[in-house]
N, C-alpha and C positions, 0 to 999 in steps of 0.2 A: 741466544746470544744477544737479542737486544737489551739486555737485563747492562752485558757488560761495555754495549755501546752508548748507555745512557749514562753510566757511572764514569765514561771516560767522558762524555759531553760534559757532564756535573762539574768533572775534575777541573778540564778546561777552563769552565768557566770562574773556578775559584781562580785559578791561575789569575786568569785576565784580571779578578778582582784585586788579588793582592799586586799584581804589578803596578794597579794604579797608587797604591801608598805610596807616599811619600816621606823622602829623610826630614823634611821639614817639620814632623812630628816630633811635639814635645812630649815625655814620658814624666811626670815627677814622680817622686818613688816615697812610700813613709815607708820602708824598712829601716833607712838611713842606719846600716850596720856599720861601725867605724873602724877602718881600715880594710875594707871590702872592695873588690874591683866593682867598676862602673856596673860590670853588665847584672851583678849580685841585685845590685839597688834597683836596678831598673827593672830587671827580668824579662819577662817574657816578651816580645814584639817582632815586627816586619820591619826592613832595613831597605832601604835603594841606596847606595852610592855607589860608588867607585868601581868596586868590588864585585856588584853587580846586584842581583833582587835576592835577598836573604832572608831567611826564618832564625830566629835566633828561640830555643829555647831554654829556660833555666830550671832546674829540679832539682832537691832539698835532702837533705837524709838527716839523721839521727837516732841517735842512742840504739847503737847496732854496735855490738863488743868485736865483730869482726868486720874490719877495715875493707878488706878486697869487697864483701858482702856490701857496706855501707855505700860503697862507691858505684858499683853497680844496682844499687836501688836509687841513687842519684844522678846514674846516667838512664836510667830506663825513663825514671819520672820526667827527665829532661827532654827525654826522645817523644814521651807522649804531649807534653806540650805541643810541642813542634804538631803532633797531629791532629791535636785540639783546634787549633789554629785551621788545617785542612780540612777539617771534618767531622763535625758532631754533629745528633741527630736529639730529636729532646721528642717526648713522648710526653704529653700533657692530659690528664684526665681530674674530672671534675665530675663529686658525685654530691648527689643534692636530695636529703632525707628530711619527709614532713612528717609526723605521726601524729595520729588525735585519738585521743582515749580518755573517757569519763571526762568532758568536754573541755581539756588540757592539750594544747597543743606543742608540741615539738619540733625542732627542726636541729638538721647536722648537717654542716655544710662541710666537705673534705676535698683536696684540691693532692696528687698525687704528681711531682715534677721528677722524669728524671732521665738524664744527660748523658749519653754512650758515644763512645770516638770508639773503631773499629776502621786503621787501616793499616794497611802493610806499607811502611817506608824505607825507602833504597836511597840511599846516599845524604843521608844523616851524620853527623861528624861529630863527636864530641871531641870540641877543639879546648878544653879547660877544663880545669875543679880549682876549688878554691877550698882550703878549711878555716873555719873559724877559730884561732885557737882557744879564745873564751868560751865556748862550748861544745868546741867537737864537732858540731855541723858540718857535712860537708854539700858543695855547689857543684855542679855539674852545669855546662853549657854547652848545647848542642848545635849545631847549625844545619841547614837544608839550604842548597843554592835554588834557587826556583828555576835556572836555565838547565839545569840538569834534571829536575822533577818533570818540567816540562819535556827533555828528550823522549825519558823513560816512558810517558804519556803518549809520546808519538808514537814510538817504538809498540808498545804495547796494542796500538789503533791498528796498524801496520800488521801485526801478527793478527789478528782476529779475523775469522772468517768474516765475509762478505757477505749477507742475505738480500 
């Protein structure tokens, strides 16, 4: 169980990261799609004000002939932002080939990057869509309150055995 005491330590500590964002973050956006809500253009980010410490995320769908289908590939894509934001893990390898034959030398240099989000998230909200009517697009916008992420965290510490 220290495996899932260190993942709730990790957690924490994102938390605490993203709390220190700040609304004072400027986002500019080149999608610049015309007649699209703010949050379209902007997409994905962390929010503090009023409201409280928020995850905002945005995700995309198209050319899917069935609607409820299109919409639910737009709220999932939505929802994994949201956990990209929490948690990715990126696996880096680099492999480095020399060869010499008939006194010609060779060399291949290959570099292999690649980026997995893997979490489970409770209290995710898709609070909008938008469609584009110029092309059918449609948006999805998800939200995560971070003081309710944060409960579930506690909650979660709380339940686990003690070693």
């Amino acid at each position: 169980m220290r495996v899932a005491a260190l993942k709730m330590t990790v957690s924490a500590g994102i938390i605490a990261l993203l709390s220190a964002c700040s609304s004072q973050t400027s986002i500019d956006s080149d999608l610049d799609i015309s007649g699209a809500p703010d949050w379209v253009n902007i997409g994905t980010q962390t929010v503090d004000n009023d409201s409280g410490r928020l995850l905002h995320g945005v995700g995309m769908s198209n050319g899917i002939a069935d609607e409820s289908l299109q919409k639910s590939v737009a709220d999932n894509r939505a929802r994994a932002e949201v956990a990209r934001i929490l948690a990715t893990s990126v696996d880096a390898m680099q492999a480095d080939y020399t060869a010499a034959s008939n006194g010609e030398v060779s060399a291949n240099v290959e570099r292999e990057i690649k980026a997995k989000t893997k979490l489970a998230l409770n209290g995710v909200k898709i609070i909008g869509r938008w469609r584009n009517t110029d092309n059918g697009d449609i948006y999805s916008f998800a939200e995560l309150d971070l003081s309710d992420l944060d409960a579930a965290i506690k909650r979660a510490t709380a339940l686990a055995p003690q070693q």
